[in-house]
N, C-alpha and C positions, 0 to 999 in steps of 0.2 A: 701414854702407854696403857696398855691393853692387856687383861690375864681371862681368861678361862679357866678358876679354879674345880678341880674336880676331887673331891674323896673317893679315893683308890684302894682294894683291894692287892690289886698289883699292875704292872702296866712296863710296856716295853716298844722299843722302836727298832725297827728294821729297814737298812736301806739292800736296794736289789736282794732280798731273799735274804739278807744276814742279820742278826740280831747285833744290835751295837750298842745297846743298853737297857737296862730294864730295872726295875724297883719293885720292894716288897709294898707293905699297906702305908699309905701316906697320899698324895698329890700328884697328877698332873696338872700343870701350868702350862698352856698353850698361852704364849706370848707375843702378841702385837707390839709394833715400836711405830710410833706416830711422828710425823716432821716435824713437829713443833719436842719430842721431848727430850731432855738432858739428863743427867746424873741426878739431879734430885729428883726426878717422875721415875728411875728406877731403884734407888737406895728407898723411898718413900712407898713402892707397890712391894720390895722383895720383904720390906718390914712389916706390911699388910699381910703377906701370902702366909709371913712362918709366924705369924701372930693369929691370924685367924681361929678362930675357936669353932670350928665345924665335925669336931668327933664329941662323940658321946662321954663324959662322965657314968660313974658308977649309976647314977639315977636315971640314964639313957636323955641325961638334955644334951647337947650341944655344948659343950662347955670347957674344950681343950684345942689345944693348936696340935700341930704337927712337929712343935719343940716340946710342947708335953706328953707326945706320946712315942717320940724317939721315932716317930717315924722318919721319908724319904722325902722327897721330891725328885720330875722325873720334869724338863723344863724341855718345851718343843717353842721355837720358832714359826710364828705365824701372820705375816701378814696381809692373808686376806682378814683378821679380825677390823683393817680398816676398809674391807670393801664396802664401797658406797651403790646399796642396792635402792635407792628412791626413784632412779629415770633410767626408763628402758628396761633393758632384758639383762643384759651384762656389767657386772659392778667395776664399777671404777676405784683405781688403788691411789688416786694425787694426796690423799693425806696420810698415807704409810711413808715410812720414812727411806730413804734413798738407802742401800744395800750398806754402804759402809758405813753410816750410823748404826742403824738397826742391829748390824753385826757388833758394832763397840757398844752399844748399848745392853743387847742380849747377856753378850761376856761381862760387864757389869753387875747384870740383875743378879747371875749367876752369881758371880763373887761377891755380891751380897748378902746373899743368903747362909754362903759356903759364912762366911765371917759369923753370920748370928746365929750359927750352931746347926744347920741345917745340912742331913748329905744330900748331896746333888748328882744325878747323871742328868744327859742332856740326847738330846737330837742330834743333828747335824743340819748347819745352816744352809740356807739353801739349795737343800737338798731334797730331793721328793722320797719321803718316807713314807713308811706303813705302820702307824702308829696302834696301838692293842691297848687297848684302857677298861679295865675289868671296876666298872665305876661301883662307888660302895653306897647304896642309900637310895636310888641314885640320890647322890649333893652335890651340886654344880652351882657356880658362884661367875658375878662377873664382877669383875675389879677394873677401874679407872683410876687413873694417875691427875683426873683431873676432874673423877669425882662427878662424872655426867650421871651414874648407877652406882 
């Protein structure tokens, strides 16, 4: 499993021209689901995301998660995070995980994080959205379930 974490100012998703959720200052997580991963590559990444420590303390270090600052998470569905661009022009997706894993997986991550204190809005699964990410710092972060980065 796969995240793109980002520190957010604010951020919101739109499918066909309508807004279907949005969040104040905290995360998005643009999340990849790979064929190899299970419940523990996402109870073990949503523990990672709301642990992270990438907001500032009072001294301006890095030094708080997004459950120490009551912030959001705003979680999108993404699988070309495993697209394979090494041969040719066009990336190949055979190690993203087949739609109805990826999907019980995604609702998982979610309900993980939902459990360790964290509020959630989401995307819409396969669905082609317009995603608005007003990034803070910018901080962008990549997370692995298997720990390759």
């Amino acid at each position: 499993m796969r995240a793109v974490v980002q520190r957010v100012r604010r951020a919101s998703v739109a499918v066909q021209g309508n807004q279907v959720s949005s969040i104040g200052a905290g995360l998005v997580v643009l999340l990849g689901v790979g064929s190899g991963d299970d419940l523990q590559a996402a109870r073990y990444l949503a523990e990672k995301v709301a642990h992270l420590r990438i907001f500032s303390d009072y001294e301006g270090r890095m030094n708080r998660s997004v459950l120490d600052t009551g912030g959001e998470a705003l979680v999108v569905s993404q699988f070309t995070l495993y697209g394979d661009c090494r041969k040719g022009r066009r990336p190949g997706f055979d190690r993203a995980a087949r739609p109805e894993l990826a999907e019980e997986l995604y609702l998982r991550f979610v309900d993980y994080l939902l459990e360790l204190g964290v509020p959630v809005a989401t995307g819409r699964f396969q669905t082609e959205m317009l995603v608005e990410i007003h990034n803070d710092g910018p901080v962008t972060m990549l997370l692995d379930s298997e720990r390759q980065f």
